[in-house]
Structures are given as C-alpha cells and as structure tokens.
C-alpha positions in Angstrom: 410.0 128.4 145.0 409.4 132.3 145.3 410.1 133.0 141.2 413.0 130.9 141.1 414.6 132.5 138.6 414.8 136.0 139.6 415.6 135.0 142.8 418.5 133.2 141.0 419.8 136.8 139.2 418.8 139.1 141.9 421.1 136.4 144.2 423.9 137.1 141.4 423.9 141.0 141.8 424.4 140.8 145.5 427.1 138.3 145.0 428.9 140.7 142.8 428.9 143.5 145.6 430.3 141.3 148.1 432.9 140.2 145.7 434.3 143.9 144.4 437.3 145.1 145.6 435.6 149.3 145.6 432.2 150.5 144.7 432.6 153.0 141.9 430.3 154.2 138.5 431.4 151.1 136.7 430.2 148.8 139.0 426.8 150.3 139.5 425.8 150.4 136.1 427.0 147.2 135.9 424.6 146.2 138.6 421.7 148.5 137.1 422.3 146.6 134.2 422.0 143.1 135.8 418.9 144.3 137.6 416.9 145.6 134.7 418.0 142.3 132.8 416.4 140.0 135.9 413.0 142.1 136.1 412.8 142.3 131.8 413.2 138.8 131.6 410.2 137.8 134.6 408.3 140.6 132.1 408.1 143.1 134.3 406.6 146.9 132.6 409.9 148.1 130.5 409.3 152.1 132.1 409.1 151.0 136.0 411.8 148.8 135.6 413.9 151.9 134.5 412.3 153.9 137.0 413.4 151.3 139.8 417.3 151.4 138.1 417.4 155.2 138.2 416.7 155.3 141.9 418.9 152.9 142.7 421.9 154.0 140.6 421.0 158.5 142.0 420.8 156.4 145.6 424.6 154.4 144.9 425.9 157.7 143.9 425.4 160.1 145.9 424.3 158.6 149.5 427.1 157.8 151.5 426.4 154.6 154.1 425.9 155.3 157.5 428.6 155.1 160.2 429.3 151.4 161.0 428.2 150.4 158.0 430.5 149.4 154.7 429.8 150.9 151.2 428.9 147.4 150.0 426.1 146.7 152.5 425.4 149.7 151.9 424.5 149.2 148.1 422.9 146.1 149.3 420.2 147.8 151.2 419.6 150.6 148.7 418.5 147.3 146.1 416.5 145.9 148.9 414.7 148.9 149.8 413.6 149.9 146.0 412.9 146.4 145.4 410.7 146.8 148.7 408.8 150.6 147.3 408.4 149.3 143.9 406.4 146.6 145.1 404.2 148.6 146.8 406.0 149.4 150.5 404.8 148.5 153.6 402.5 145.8 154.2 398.9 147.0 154.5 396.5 144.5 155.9 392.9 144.1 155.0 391.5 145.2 158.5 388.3 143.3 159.5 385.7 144.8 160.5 382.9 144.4 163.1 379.6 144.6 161.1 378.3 142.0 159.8 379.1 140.1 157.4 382.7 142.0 156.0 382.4 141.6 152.2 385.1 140.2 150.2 384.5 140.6 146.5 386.3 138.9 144.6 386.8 139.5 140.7 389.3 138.3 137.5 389.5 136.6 134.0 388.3 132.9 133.8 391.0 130.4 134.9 392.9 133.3 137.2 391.6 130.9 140.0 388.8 132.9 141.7 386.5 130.1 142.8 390.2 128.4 144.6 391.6 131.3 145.9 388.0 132.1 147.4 388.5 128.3 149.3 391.9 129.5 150.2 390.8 132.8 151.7 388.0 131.1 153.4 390.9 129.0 155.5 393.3 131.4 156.1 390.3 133.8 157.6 388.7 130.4 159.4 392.1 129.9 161.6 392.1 133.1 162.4 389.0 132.8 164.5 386.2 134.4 162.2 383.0 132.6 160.8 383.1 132.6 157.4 381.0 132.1 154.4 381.1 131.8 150.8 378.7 133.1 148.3 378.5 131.9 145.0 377.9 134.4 141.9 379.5 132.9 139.3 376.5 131.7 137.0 378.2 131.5 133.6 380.3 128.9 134.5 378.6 125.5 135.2 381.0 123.6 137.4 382.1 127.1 139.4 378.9 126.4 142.1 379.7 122.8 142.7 383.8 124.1 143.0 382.6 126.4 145.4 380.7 123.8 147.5 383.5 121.1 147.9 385.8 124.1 148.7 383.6 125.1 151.5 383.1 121.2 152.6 387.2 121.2 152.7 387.6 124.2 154.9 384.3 123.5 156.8 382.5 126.7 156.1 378.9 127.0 155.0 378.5 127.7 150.9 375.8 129.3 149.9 374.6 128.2 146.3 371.7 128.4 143.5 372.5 126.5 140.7 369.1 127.3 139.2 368.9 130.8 139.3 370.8 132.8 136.9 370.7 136.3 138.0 373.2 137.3 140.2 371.7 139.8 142.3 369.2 137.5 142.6 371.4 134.9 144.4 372.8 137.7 146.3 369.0 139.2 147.6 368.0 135.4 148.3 370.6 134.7 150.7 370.9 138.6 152.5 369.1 137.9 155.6 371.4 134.5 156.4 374.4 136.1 155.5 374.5 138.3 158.7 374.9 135.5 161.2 379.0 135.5 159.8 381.6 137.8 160.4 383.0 137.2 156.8 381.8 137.1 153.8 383.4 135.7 150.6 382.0 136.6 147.4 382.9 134.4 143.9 381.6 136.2 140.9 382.2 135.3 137.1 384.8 135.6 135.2 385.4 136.0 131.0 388.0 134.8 128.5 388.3 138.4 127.9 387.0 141.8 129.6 384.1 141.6 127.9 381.3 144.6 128.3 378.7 141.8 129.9 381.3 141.4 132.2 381.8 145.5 133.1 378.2 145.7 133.4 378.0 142.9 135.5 380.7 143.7 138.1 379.7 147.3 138.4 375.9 146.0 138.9 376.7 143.7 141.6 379.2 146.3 143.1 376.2 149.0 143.7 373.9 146.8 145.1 376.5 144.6 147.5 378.6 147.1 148.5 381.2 145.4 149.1 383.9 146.2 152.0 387.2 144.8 149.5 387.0 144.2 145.9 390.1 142.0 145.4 391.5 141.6 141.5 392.9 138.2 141.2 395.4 138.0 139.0 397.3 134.8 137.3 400.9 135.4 137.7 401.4 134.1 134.1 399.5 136.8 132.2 402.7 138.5 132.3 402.5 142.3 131.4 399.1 141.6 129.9 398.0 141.6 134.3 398.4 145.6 134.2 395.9 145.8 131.4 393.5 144.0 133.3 394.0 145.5 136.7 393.5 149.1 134.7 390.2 147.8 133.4 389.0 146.3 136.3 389.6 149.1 138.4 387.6 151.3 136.5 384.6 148.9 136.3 384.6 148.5 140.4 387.3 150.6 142.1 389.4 147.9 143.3 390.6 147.9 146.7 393.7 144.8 146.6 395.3 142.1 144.0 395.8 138.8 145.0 398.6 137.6 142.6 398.1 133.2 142.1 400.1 130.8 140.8 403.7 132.4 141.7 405.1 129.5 142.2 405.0 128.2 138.2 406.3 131.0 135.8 409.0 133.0 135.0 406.4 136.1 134.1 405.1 136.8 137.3 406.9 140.4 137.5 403.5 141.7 135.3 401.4 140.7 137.8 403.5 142.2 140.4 403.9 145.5 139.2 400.3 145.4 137.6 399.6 147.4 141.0 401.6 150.6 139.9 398.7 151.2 137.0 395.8 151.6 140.2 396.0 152.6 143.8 395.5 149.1 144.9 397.8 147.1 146.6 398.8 143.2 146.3 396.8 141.8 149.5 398.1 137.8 149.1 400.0 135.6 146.8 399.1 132.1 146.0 401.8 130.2 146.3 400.9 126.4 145.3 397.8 124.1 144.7 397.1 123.5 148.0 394.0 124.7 150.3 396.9 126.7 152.3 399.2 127.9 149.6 398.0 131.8 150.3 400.2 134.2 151.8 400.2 137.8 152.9 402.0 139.8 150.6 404.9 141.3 152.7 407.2 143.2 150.2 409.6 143.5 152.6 409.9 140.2 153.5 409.0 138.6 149.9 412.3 140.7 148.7 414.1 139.5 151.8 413.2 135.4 149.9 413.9 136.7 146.4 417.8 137.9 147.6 418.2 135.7 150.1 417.8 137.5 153.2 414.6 135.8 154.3 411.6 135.8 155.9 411.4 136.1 159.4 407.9 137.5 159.6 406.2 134.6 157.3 407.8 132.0 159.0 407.0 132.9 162.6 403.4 132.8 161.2 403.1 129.6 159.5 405.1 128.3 163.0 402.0 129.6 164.7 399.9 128.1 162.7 401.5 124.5 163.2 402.5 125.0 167.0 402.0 127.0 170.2 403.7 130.3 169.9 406.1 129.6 173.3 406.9 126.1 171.8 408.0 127.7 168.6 409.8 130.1 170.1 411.5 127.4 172.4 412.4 125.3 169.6 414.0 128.0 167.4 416.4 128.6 170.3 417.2 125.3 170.5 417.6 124.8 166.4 419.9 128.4 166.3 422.3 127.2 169.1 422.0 123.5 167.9 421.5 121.9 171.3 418.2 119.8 170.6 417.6 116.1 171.0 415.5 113.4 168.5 412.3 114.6 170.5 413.0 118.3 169.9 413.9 117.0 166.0 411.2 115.3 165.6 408.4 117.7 166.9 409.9 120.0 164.7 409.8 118.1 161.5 405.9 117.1 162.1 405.7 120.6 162.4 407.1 121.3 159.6 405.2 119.1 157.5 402.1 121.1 158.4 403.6 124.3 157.0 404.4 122.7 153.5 407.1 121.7 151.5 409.7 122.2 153.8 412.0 123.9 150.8 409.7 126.8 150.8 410.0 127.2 154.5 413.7 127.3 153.8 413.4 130.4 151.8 412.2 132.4 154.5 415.5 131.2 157.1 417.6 134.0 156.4 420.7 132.5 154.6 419.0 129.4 154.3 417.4 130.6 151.0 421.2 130.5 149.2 422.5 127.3 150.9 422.5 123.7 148.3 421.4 121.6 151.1 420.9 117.6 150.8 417.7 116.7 148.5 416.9 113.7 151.9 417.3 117.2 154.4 414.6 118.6 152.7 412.4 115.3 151.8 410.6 113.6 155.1 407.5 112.0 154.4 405.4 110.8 156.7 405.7 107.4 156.5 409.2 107.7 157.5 408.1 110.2 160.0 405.7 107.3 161.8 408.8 104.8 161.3 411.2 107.4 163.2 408.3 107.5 166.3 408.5 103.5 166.3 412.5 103.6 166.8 411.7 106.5 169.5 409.6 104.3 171.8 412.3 101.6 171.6 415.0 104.2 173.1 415.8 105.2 176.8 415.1 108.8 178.2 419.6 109.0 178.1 419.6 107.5 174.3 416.2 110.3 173.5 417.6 113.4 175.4 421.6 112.5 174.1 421.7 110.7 170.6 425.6 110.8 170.6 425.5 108.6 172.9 424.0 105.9 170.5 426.7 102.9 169.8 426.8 99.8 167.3 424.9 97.4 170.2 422.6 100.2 171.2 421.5 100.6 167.5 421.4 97.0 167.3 419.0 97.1 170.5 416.8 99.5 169.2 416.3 98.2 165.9 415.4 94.9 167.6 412.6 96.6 170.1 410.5 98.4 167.2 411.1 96.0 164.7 413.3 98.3 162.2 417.0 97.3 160.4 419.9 98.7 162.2 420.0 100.8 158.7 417.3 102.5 159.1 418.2 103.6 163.3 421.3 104.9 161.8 419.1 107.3 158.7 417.3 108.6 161.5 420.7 109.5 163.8 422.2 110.5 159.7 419.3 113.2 159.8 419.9 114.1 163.7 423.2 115.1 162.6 422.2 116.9 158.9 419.8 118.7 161.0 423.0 119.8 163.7 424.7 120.8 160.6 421.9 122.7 159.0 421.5 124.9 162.2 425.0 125.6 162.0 425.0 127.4 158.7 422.2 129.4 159.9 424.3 131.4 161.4 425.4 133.2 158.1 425.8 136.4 156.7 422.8 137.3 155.6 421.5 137.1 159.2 424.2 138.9 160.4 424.2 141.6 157.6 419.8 142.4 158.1 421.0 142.1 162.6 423.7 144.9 161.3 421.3 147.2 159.7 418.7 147.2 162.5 418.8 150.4 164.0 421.4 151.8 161.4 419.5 152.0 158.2 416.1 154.0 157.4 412.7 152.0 157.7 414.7 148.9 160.0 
C-alpha cells in the first residue's frame, strides 16, 4: 500500500470536511493541525511541514471557491494541490535521448537498493522499446557484480562485468567501445555504510570521466529525515539530476525521503514500490496524492493496463467494468490482466474511490491456480451461459461442473465473484470520481 498510514490520516482530514456543517477559522486550524500531525509522524522535515500548513491555512482563508464549486471541495483541492507542489509539482520525465548510449548513473548508501533498482530500471526502459545495458561499478561489494548479472539474465539485457579488476574507471574504459551499440545505459556504482570521503572522491571521479546524462540518488524510504542529509551530500559530490525513493511500500518514515528533494534541485524520478522486478513507478505527485487521499490514479493505472493489454482492449474493458455490462470472458480477461500488473490491492488504490472502499479479502485474492480452474469451467459452458451468466440455474451448474470435472461449489465461487465483481463496478461510481470530473475545467492546473 502507498504509505498506509498517512494515507489512513490524510483520508481522515478530508472526511472531516465533508462532514462540517460551515468552513470557518476553527475548522482549518483544526485541519492544519491534523495535517502537520500525519506528515510529523511519516517523519517528514518539521520546517516544510509548517511551510506546507501555512499555505494551505492563507489559501482556506482568503480564496473563495470558484462558481459551481462548494467551499468544502473547495478546501479539498487547496490540500491536494499543496500536497501536489510540496512534493515537487508536475511530473518531469527523464527524456531519452538519441546518442548513444544515454547514461544513467546511479548513486546511494549501501543497502538503499542500487544494484535492484538498477534491474528494475533496466525493465521498465526494456518494455518501452530501448536496448538497454547494465554496467557494473560497484567493486567494494563482492556479491554486487554477480547481483547485477542475474538481474540482467531476469530482464534479458546484456551485463557488463569485471570481477577482477578493481578500479572503476578502469571497468568503465574497458567496456566504452561496446557500450555504444545500446540506446541506454545503466550504471551501478558503490555504495558506503556512511558518506565516506573514498566514497565523494570516488563518485566525483567517475562523474568527470563518464559524464553521465542522469545521476539518480537512490534513496531508502526508511532513512527517514536522515534521506535529506544524504541527498545534500550527494548533490554536492555529483550534481544530482533525480531521486528514486525505494522501499515505500514498508515504513511509516518515508515522508524524509520524500521531501529530501526540497534540500537540492532534483526531483523524485520513480518510487519502488515492492520486491518485485516491476515494483518501479514514475513518480507522478499529482497522481501519488490522488492514492494517498483517495482520489486515485487514473494516469498509473492506464499505464500498467498497457503494459498487461492492448491499449483499445483496455479501453474497451474499462467501459464495460464502469457501466457493469461484462460477461465471465470479459471477467476473466480482466483478472489475468490484472495479475500481470501486481497485487491487485495496489491497483485498487489508483481506481478513484476505490482506494477508501473495505472490499472482500477473496475480491482482491485470485491466484492463478484458481484462475486456470475458472478457464476449465469456461470450456464446459455454452456461448448463451459465457455471454449471460444470470442465466446459470441449479441443473446448468450441475452440468458444468460435470463437463470440466469441478464440484458444483466451486461453479458457483466463480458466478460468487461474477457478481462481487458487478458490485465492485458499481461503487466505482463514487464521489471521489465525481468530485476530481467536477473540478476539471473549474479549478487551476485541472
């Protein structure tokens, strides 16, 4: 989940201005209050969190809402929209390049998960079309080469590697002529317990004579406030260009490393968001404050839809999920989708409204066993029972458990999820969705 628990508070806040009867002084320092509590307790930096407050509570005050639009969606927007500056704005996307190779740098204390997050870049860039390759720099840490290899054996890029050699430069001067056959280069260096001075000298050494085209901080989300420290040191060893924040999904500190951005010019690039080879997102701060109050993600999910499914197919079968018309086929092309873009209760975070709803723990948990069951009852159906499963009765369930060789119990957990799923598409239609489809047009920056 997207920092559970300050999704959890910042949820609370905008619960309280739907529920008061006037928006007045009192109830914005209240809020303020509520807000700054959330963002000191995920151990966010004490003076931007009261910078943050201030503009919202001089914006509550003294702005009045548009025409067409209430004083309590109002208030909401003004929290979204700070939220969205103060974690760096707009989205800015590392732009690619055409000479050869682009060279991604990447650089961060030992166990911030370089060498993965390098594996994990080297995916997300591969389905995207580009030939990539990884370059391994790290020579302090003996098992960071071999790492490095499997990684690139996962993704099925090439690895280049010299366990022997123990000058970096070295490596890098060995390897120049073959790196210019790829569009993309990824570049693993070392990393310290500490910022050491060997380090410093290391990274700015390696900086001058690769030149690289990014130099991306990686940063563990649970270093807490300690992350701005090191992005202010790093920064003035090699001029960083991005952050890449990692393990968000498993603390309760990770404000430090999100706000670790205000203390340099560089802005958070991706987020790792699991263990997994594709638990790496862009960071969107519009849309990653949309998950954390609730509003969603529209942006994220249409692109890990892509990634699982034709973009007209996806398209096709969101119409069908919003107005709730789809059949077992539809359901079920869906859900294998779905299983490609991961644990389906993260995909739920970017639906908007879908992020605040307790649904069923057997809504969210289809594994694929049950998944190749569920295409064994399928082949025992007719193209009426397929296209119309209300029309499914005690003898046709009988029949069909018969023909694939099922129970009748487990026919009827497959038509038991048909109709979660109807249900599911039905609360959809919320109000976040309809409070963000209200603001479009209305509201500055929508």
């Amino acid at each position: 989940m997207v920092m559970e628990k300050l999704s959890s508070n910042l949820k609370n806040v905008l619960k309280k201005i739907a529920g008061a009867p006037i928006i007045n002084e009192t109830l914005v320092n209240e809020l303020v209050k509520d807000i700054q509590r959330a963002l000191l307790h995920s151990d966010t930096n004490v003076q931007l969190v009261f910078n943050l407050t201030k503009n919202i509570k001089e914006r509550a005050l003294k702005e009045e809402s548009p025409k067409g639009v209430n004083p309590r969606e109002y208030l909401v927007n003004i929290v979204y929209e700070e939220l969205t500056k103060f974690l760096g704005g707009k989205h800015e996307e590392i732009k690619i390049t055409k000479a050869k190779p682009f060279k991604i740098m990447l650089a961060g204390l030992f166990g911030s998960g370089k060498t993965t997050t390098a594996g994990k870049l080297a995916k997300y860039y591969s389905k995207r079309g580009y030939k990539v390759a990884l370059l391994g720099l790290d020579v302090h840490r003996p098992a960071s080469m071999k790492q490095l290899q499997q990684l690139a054996e996962k993704t099925n890029v090439k690895a280049f590697i010299d366990e022997k050699e123990k000058d970096p430069i070295k490596i890098y001067k060995n390897f120049k002529p073959e790196l210019k056959k790829f569009d993309i280069l990824l570049i693993d260096t070392a990393g310290r317990d500490a910022l050491s001075e060997e380090l410093v000298k290391e990274i700015k050494n390696l900086n001058k004579e690769i030149k690289p085209d990014e130099k991306l901080l990686v940063i563990s989300a649970d270093l807490g406030q300690t992350a701005e420290t090191q992005a202010k040191k790093f920064h003035e060893s090699c001029n960083i260009t991005g952050v890449i924040a990692t393990k968000m999904d498993g603390t309760a500190k990770a404000g430090g490393a999100l706000s670790a951005t205000a203390v340099t010019d560089a802005k958070i690039k991706f987020i790792g968001t699991g263990e997994q080879i594709d638990d790496l997102e862009q960071f969107d701060p519009e849309g990653f404050v949309g998950r954390l109050l609730g509003m969603g993600d529209l942006k994220a999910l249409l692109e890990k839809t892509k990634e699982a499914i034709s973009e007209d197919r996806a398209e096709d079968l969101g119409k069908k999920f919003l107005k709730g018309d789809f059949n077992f086929l539809d359901m079920y092309e869906q859900l294998t989708a779905m299983k490609k873009m991961g644990p389906l209760s993260k995909v739920m975070e970017m639906i908007p409204g879908m992020g605040n709803l307790k649904l069923p723990k057997d809504a969210l948990q289809v594994q694929d066993g049950k998944l190749k069951k569920w295409k064994v009852i399928f082949k025992s159906m007719t193209k009426k029972e397929l296209e119309s499963p209300e029309v499914l009765t005690r003898s046709r369930i009988d029949r069909i458990a018969k023909g694939s060789g099922t129970t009748t119990g487990e026919v009827r957990e497959l038509l038991k999820h048909y109709r979660q799923t109807k249900k599911m598409s039905k609360m959809m239609k919320g109000d976040p969705e309809k409070l963000m489809k209200k603001f479009k047009g209305k509201l500055p920056g929508m």
